[in-house]
VMD Tcl script that draws the C-alpha trace (Angstrom):
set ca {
  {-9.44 3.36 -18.86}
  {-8.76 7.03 -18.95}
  {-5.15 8.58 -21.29}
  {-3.49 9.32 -17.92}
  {-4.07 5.99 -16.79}
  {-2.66 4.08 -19.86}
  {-0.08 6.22 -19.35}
  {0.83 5.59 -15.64}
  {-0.07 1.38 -16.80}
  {2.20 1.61 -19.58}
  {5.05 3.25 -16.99}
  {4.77 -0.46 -15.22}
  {5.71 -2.07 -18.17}
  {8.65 0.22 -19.34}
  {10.45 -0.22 -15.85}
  {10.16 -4.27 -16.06}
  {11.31 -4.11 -19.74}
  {14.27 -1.72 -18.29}
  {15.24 -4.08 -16.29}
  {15.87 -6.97 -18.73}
  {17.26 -4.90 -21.14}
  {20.29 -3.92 -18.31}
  {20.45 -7.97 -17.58}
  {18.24 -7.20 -13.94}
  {16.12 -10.14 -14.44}
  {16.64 -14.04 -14.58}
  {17.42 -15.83 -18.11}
  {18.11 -19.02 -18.97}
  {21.33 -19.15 -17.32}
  {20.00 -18.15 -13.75}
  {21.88 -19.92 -10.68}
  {19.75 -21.88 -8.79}
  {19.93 -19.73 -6.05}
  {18.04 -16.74 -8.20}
  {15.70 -18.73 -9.35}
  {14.90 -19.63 -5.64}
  {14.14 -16.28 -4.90}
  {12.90 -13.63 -6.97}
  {13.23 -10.39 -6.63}
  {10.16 -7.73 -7.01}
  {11.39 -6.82 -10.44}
  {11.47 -10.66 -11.45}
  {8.02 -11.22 -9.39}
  {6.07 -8.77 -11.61}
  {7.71 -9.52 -14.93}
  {6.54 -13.24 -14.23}
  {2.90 -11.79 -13.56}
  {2.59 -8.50 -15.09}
  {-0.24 -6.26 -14.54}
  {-3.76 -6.64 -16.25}
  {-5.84 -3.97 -17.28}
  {-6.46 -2.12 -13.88}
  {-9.42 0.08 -12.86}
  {-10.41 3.39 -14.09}
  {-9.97 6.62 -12.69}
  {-13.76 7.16 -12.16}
  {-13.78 4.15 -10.04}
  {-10.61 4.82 -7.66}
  {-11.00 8.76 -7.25}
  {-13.10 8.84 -4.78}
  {-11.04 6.54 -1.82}
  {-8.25 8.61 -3.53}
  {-9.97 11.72 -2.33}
  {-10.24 10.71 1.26}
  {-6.62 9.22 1.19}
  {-5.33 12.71 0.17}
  {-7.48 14.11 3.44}
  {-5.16 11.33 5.64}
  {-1.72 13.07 4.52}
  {-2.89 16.60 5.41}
  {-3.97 14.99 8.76}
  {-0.30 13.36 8.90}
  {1.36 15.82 7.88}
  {0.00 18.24 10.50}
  {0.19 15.82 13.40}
  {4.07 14.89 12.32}
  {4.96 18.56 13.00}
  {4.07 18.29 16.36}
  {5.75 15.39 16.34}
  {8.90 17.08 15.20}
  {8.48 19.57 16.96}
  {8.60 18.22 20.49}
  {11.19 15.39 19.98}
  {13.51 17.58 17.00}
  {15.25 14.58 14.06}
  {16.36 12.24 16.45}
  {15.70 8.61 15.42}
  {13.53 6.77 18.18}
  {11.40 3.99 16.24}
  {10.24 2.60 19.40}
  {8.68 5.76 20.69}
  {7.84 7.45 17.30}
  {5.91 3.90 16.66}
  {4.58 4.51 19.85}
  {3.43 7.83 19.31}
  {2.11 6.74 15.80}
  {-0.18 4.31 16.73}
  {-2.04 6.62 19.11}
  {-2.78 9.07 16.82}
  {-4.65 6.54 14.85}
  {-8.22 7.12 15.47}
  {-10.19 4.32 17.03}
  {-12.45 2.25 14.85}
  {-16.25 3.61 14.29}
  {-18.70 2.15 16.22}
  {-20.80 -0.28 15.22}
  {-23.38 1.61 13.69}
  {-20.65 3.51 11.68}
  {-18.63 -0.07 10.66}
  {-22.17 -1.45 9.33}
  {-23.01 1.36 7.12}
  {-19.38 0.51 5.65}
  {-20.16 -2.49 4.98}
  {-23.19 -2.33 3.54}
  {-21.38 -0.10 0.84}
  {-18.82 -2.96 0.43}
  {-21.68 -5.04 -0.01}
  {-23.25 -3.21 -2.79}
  {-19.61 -3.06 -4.60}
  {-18.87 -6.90 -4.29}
  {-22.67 -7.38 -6.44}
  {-20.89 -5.45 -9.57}
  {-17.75 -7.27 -9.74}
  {-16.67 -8.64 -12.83}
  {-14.13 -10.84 -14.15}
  {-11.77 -8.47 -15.21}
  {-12.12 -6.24 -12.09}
  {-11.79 -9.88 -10.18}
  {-8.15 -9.94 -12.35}
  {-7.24 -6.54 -11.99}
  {-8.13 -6.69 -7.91}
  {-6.31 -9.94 -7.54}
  {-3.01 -8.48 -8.94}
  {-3.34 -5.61 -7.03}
  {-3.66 -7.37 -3.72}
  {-0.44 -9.59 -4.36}
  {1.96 -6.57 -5.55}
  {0.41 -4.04 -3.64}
  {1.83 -5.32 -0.74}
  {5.85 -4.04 -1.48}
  {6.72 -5.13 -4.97}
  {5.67 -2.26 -6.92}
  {6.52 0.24 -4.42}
  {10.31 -1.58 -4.86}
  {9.98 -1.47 -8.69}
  {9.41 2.01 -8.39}
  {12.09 2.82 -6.55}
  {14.62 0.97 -8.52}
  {13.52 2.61 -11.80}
  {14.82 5.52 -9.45}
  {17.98 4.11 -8.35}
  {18.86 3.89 -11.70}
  {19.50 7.31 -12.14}
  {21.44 8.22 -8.95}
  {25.07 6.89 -7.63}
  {24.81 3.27 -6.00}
  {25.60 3.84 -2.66}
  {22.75 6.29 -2.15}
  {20.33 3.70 -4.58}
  {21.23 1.23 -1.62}
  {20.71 3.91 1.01}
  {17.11 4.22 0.08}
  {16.41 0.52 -0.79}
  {16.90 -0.06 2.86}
  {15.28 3.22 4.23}
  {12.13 1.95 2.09}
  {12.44 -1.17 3.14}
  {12.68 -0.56 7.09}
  {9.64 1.88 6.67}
  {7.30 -0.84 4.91}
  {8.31 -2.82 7.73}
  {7.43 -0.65 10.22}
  {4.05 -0.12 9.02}
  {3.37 -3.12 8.62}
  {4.38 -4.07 12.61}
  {2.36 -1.15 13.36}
  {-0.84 -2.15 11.85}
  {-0.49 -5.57 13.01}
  {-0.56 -3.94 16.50}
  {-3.37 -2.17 16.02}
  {-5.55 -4.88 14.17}
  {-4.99 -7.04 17.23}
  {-5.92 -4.34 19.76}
  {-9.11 -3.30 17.84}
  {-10.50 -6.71 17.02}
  {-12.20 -5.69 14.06}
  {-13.37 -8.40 11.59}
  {-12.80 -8.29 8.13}
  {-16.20 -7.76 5.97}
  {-15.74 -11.16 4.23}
  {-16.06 -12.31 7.85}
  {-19.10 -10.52 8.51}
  {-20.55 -11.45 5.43}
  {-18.73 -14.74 4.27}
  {-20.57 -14.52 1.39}
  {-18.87 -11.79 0.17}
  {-15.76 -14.06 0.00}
  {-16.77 -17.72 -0.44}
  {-13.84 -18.99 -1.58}
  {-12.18 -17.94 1.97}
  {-13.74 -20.67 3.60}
  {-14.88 -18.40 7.04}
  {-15.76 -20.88 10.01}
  {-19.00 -20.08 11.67}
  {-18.25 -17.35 14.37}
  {-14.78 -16.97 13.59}
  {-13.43 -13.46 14.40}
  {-10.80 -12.51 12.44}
  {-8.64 -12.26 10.15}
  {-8.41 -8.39 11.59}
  {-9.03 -5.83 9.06}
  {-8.65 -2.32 11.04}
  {-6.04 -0.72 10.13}
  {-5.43 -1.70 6.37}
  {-1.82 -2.76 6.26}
  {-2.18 -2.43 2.25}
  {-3.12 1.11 3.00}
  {0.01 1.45 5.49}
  {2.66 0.24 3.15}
  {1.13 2.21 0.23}
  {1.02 5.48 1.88}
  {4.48 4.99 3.51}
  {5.40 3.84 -0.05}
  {4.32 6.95 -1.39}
  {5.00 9.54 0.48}
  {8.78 8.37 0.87}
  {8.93 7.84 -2.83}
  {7.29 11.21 -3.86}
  {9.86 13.02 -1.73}
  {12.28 11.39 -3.73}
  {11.21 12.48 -7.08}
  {8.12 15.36 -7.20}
  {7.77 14.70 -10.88}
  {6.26 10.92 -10.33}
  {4.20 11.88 -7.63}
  {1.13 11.71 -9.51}
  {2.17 8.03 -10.40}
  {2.56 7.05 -7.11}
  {-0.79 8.18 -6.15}
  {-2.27 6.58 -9.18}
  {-1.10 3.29 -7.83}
  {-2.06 3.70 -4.14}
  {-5.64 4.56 -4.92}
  {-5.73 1.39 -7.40}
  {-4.36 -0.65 -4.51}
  {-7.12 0.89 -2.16}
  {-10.15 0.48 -4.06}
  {-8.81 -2.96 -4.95}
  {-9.23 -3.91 -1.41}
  {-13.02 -2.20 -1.31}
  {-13.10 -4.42 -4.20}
  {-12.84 -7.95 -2.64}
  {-14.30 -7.07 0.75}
  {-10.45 -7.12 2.09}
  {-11.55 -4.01 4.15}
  {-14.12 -1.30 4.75}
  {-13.17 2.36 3.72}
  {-12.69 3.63 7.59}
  {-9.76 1.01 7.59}
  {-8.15 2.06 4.44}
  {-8.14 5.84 5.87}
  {-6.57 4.69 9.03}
  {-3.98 2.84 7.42}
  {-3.12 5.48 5.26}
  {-2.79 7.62 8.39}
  {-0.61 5.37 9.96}
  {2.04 5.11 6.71}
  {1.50 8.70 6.14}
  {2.86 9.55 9.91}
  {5.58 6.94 8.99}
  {6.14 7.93 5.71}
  {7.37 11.62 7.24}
  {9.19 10.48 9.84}
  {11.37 7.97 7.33}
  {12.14 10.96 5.26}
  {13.07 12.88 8.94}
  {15.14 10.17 9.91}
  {17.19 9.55 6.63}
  {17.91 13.17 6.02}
  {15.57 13.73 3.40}
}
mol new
graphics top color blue
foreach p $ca { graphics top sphere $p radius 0.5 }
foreach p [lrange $ca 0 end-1] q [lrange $ca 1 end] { graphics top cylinder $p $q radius 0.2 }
display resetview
C-alpha cells in the first residue's frame, strides 16, 4: 500500500474514532431501539476496514471513471441549459437515463469478461477481505461517514440539509440503475461464468441478477461528486474511495468494466444536478 493510501485508510479510522470520542456511537448503555438500528457510523466501527488495495491496482478503472465526469459534466450543461435550476426529478431522471450509453454488444461484453476472468485467477485472501468490505460499505455507509465528518464542522441545520440532499441523490441513483439493469438484461459475469462466484449458487440458465449499470458505481460517483463540491480539499479522498469500491467489484466478478463506466455516468449526471437543485 502506497503513503497516500495509508493516509486516506488511516482518515477512515480517525472519523469513526471522532465519533465515539463526541458520544456518536452506541455504549453500553444504548436503548434498545439504537441497538436495533445502527447507523453508518456505528455499522463501520463494528466492521472496520481491512487493509484495502493499492493504488497500482485501482488507477486504472480510476482513470476511465475520471473520463465519465468530463462526459457528465458536459452533457449536464446542456441539461442546464435547456431546462435552467428548476427541480424536476421525474424528467431530469428521465433525461438521465437516456444519456446512458447502451450496453456493448456481445462481442464487446465477452472481451470484458474475459478480463474479469483473468482477475478472479489472482485473488487472494486478503484482496477476498478487502473486496468483501468494500462491497458492503460501498454501497452508502462510507459516503455518509464522510459526510458527517463534514457536518461536524458547519451549523446543524445546514449538516441536516445535506444529510438529506445526499441521501435523496443515492436514492435516485440507485432507482435509476435499477431501471436500466432491467431494460438492458445484462447478466452479471458470475452468471456467465458461475465459476467465477461459486459460492452464489447460479441455477443453470438463470439470467440475472442484472449487472449493467453498476449501482455501486452510481452511488459512488453521485457520492463523490456531491461530496467534493462540498469540500475541494478531500476531493482526492473521495476519489481514492470510489476507485477502491470499483475495482472491488472487477474484483469479485460483481460487474464488467463497461458497467462500472456507465454507472459512474449515471451518478455523475446525478451528482450535478443534486448540487443544481440544492443551491450548491
Amino acid at each position: 500500500m502506497s503513503a497516500a493510501s495509508e493516509w486516506q485508510y488511516a482518515v477512515i479510522a480517525l472519523l469513526t474514532v471522532s465519533a465515539a470520542a463526541f458520544g456518536l456511537l452506541p455504549t453500553a448503555s444504548s436503548t434498545k431501539q439504537t441497538k436495533q438500528k445502527l447507523s453508518a457510523t456505528d455499522r463501520i466501527r463494528q466492521n472496520p476496514p481491512p487493509a484495502l488495495f493499492t493504488d497500482a491496482e485501482i488507477t486504472p478503472i480510476g482513470k476511465q471513471a475520471d473520463a465519465q465526469r468530463k462526459k457528465a459534466d458536459a452533457l449536464f450543461a446542456q441539461w442546464k441549459k435547456a431546462h435552467g435550476a428548476t427541480r424536476d426529478d421525474k424528467a431530469f431522471a428521465a433525461w438521465a437515463a437516456r444519456q446512458v450509453p447502451a450496453p456493448p454488444a456481445a462481442k464487446g461484453r465477452t472481451a470484458e469478461l474475459h478480463q474479469v476472468q483473468a482477475l478472479a485467477k489472482t485473488r487472494t485472501a486478503a484482496g477476498k477481505k478487502a473486496a468483501t468490505w468494500l462491497e458492503l460499505n460501498g454501497k452508502k455507509d462510507v459516503w455518509k461517514l464522510y459526510l458527517h465528518d463534514q457536518r461536524e464542522l458547519i451549523p446543524a441545520a445546514q449538516g441536516t440539509a445535506e444529510k438529506a440532499e445526499l441521501k435523496a441523490a443515492l436514492k435516485l441513483a440507485k432507482t435509476v440503475s435499477d431501471q436500466l439493469a432491467a431494460r438492458d438484461k445484462q447478466p452479471a459475469p458470475f452468471v456467465l461464468d458461475p465459476t467465477l462466484r461459486p459460492e452464489k449458487h447460479i441455477k443453470p440458465g438463470a439470467k440475472g441478477p442484472y449487472s449493467y449499470p453498476s449501482r455501486h458505481a452510481a452511488r459512488a460517483a453521485v457520492a463523490v461528486t456531491f461530496l467534493s463540491a462540498l469540500s475541494p480539499h478531500r476531493a482526492e479522498d473521495y476519489r481514492w474511495m470510489q476507485d477502491e469500491v470499483l475495482y472491488s467489484r472487477l474484483y469479485m466478478a460483481g460487474h464488467v468494466a463497461g458497467d462500472l463506466t456507465a454507472g459512474t455516468l449515471l451518478g455523475d449526471l446525478i451528482g450535478d444536478y443534486a448540487l443544481m437543485v440544492s443551491g450548491h
